[in-house]
C-alpha positions in Angstrom: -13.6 5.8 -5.0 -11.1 8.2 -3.9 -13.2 10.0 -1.7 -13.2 6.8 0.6 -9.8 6.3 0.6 -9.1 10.3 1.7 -11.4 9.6 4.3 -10.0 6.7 5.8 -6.4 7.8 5.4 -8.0 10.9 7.4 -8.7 9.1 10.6 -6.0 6.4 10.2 -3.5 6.1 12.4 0.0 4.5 11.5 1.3 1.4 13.0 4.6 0.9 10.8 3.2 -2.8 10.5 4.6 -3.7 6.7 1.2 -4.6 4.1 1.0 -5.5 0.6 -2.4 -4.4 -1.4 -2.9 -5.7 -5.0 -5.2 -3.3 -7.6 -7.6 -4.6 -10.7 -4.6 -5.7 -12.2 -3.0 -7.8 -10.7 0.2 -5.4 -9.6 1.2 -5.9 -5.9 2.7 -3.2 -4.3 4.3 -3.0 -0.6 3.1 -0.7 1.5 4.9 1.1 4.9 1.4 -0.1 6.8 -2.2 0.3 6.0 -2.6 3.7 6.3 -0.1 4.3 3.9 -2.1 2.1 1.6 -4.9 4.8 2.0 -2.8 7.7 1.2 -1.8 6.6 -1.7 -5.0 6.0 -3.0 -6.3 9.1 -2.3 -3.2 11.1 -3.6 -2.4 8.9 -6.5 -6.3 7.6 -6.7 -5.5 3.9 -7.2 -7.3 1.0 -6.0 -5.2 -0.9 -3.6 -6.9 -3.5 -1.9 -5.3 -5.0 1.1 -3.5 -9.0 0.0 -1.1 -11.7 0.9 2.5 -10.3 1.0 4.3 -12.2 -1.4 7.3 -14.3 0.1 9.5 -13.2 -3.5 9.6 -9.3 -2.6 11.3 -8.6 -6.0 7.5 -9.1 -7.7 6.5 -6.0 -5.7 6.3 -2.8 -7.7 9.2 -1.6 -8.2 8.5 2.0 -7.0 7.8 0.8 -3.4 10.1 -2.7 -3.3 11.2 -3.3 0.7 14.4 -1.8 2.2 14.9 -3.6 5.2 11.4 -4.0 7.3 10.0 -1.1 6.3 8.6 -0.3 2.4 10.0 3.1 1.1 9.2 5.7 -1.4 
């Protein structure tokens, strides 16, 4: 699985357009835009899956809540 998220991260370009993905688990997790989604899987080699932002951003992971517009470290 990773492999496929390094690859796409690869040729990925950034757009700064704010997504949420959601893994097996349910967890929910903000993302800075969807490339950022593939890094981290490949670093980290999780399974986000694109989803719904929720409107309550508090439920989002707390190691990537929102700061502003934008979804931080």
């Amino acid at each position: 699985m990773g492999a496929k998220w390094c690859s796409m991260a690869k040729v990925c370009n950034h757009d700064r357009v704010p997504v949420c993905g959601v893994n097996h688990a349910g967890d929910i997790m903000g993302f800075r835009d969807l490339c950022d989604m593939f890094d981290f899987n490949c670093i980290r080699r999780r399974n986000y899956k694109q989803t719904a932002c929720p409107e309550d951003k508090s439920v989002l992971s707390v190691s990537r809540r929102p700061t502003n517009s934008y979804y931080d470290d």
